[in-house]
C-alpha positions as CSV (number, residue, x, y, z in Angstrom):
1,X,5.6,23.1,-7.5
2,X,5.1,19.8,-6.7
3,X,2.4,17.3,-7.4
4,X,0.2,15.3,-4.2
5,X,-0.3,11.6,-5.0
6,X,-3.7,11.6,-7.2
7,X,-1.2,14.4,-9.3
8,X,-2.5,17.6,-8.2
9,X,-0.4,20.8,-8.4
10,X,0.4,22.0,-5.5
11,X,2.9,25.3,-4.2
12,X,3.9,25.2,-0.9
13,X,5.7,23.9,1.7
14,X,6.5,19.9,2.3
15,X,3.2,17.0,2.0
16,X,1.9,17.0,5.1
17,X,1.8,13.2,6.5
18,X,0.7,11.2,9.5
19,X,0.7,7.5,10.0
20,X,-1.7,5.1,11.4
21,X,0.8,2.6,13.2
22,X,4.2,2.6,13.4
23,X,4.5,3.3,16.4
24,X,8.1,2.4,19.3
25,X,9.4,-1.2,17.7
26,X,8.3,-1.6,14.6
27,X,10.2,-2.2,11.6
28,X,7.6,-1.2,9.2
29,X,7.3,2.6,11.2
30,X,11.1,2.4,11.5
31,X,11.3,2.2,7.5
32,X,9.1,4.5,6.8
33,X,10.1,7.5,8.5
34,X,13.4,6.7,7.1
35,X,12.2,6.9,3.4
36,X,10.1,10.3,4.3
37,X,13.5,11.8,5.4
38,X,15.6,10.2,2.4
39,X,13.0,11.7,0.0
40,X,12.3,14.6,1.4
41,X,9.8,17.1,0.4
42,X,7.7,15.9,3.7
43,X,7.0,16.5,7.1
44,X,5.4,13.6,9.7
45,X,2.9,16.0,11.5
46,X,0.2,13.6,13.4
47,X,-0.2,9.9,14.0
48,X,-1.9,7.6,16.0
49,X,1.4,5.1,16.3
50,X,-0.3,2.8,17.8
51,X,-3.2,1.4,19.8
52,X,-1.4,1.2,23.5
53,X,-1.8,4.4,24.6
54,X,1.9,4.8,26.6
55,X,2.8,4.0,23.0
56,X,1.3,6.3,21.0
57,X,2.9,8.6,23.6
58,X,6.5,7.2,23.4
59,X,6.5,7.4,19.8
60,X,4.9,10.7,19.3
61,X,7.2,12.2,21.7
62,X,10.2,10.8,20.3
63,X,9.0,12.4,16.7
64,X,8.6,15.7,17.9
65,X,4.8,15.2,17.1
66,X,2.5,17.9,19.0
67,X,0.5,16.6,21.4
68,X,-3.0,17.9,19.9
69,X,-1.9,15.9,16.3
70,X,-1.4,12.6,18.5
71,X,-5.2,10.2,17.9
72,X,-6.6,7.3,19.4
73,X,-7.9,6.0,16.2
74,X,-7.9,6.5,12.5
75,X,-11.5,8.3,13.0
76,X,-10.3,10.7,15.6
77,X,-7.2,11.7,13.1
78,X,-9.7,12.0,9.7
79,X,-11.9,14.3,11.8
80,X,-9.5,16.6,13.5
81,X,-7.1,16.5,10.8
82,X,-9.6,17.4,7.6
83,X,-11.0,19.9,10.0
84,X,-7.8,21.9,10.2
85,X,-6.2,24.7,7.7
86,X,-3.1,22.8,8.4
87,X,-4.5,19.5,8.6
88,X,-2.5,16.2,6.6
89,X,-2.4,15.7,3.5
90,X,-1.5,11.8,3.2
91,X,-1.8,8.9,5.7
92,X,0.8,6.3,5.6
93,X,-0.9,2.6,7.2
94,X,1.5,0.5,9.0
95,X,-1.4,-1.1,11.1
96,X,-2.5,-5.1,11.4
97,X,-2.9,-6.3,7.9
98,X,-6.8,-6.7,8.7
99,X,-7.3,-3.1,9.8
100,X,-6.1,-1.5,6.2
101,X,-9.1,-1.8,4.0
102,X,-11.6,-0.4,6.7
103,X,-8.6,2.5,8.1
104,X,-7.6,3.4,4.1
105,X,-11.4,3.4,2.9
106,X,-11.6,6.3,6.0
107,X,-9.4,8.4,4.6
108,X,-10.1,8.3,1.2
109,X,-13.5,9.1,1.8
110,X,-12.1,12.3,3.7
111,X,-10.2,13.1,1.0
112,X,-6.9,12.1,2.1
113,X,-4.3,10.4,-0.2
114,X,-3.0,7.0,1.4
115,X,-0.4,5.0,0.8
116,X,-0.7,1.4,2.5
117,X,1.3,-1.7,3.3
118,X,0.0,-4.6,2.2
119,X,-2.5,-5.9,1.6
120,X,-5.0,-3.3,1.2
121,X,-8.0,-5.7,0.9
122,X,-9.4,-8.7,1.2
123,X,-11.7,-9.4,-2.0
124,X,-10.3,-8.3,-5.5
125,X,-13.1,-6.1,-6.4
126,X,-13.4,-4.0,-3.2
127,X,-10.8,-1.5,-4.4
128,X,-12.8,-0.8,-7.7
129,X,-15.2,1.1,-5.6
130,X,-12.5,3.4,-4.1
131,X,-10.8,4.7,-6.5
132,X,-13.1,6.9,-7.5
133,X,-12.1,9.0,-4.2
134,X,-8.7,9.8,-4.2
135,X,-5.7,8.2,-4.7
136,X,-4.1,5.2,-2.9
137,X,-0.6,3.1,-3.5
138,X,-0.2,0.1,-2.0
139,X,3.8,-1.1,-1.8
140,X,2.8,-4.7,-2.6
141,X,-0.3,-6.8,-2.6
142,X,-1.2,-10.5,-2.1
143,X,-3.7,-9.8,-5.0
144,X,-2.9,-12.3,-7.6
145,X,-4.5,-9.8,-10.9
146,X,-5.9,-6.4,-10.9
147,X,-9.8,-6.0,-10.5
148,X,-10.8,-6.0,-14.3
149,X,-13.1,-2.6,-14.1
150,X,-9.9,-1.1,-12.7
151,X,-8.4,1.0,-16.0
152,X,-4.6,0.6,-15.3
């Protein structure tokens, strides 16, 4: 048994991931698959790696990723992806620092977990509101203190 991220039980197979970004080139995609494989216990199954679509392409097919679990945007994954038995479980965000906030707010309103590079927001209290969804780590912030309604 294992737990998801907001510290659900769960029995089963790997977590079910995808990524938003990441795609051919970047560092930040590069790391992150490599800490999926050292940890284990997950399986990258959909993306959209990046907004060029040759590549979004590259990079899926390079992953192994089947083509109906490759997305032009964050909206197209959360839809097809929360629609599905199989669907993901948690997004990781590697995209342009001043996509994060709007992309992560997507999928926690779906009821996906996310984890998300910094930083996650612009304003120290907008996180306050989402918590309340699901759950959401951020690796680091630019946040200089906490929102104080959020109960750490």
């Amino acid at each position: 048994m294992t737990s998801d991220l907001s510290g659900n039980s769960r029995i089963g197979g790997p977590i079910r991931v995808a990524t938003l970004g990441g795609g051919v080139g970047s560092l930040m995609g590069d790391v992150h698959r490599l800490s999926l494989q050292l940890a284990g216990g997950h399986d990258l199954i959909a993306g959209c790696f990046s907004d060029v679509e040759a590549e979004n392409w590259e990079t899926a097919t390079s992953l192994g990723i089947d083509q109906d679990r490759v997305y032009g945007d964050e909206h197209a994954l959360v839809e097809a992806e929360t629609g599905r038995e199989d669907g993901v479980e948690a997004v990781i965000i590697l995209t342009p620092n001043h996509l994060h906030a709007v992309q992560a707010r997507a999928c926690l309103i779906a009821g996906l977990d996310v984890i998300c590079e910094k930083p996650l927001y612009g304003h120290l209290t907008t996180p306050a509101r989402w918590w309340r969804w699901r759950s959401a780590c951020v690796g680091f912030s630019f946040a200089p203190a906490p929102p104080p309604d959020i109960q750490w």
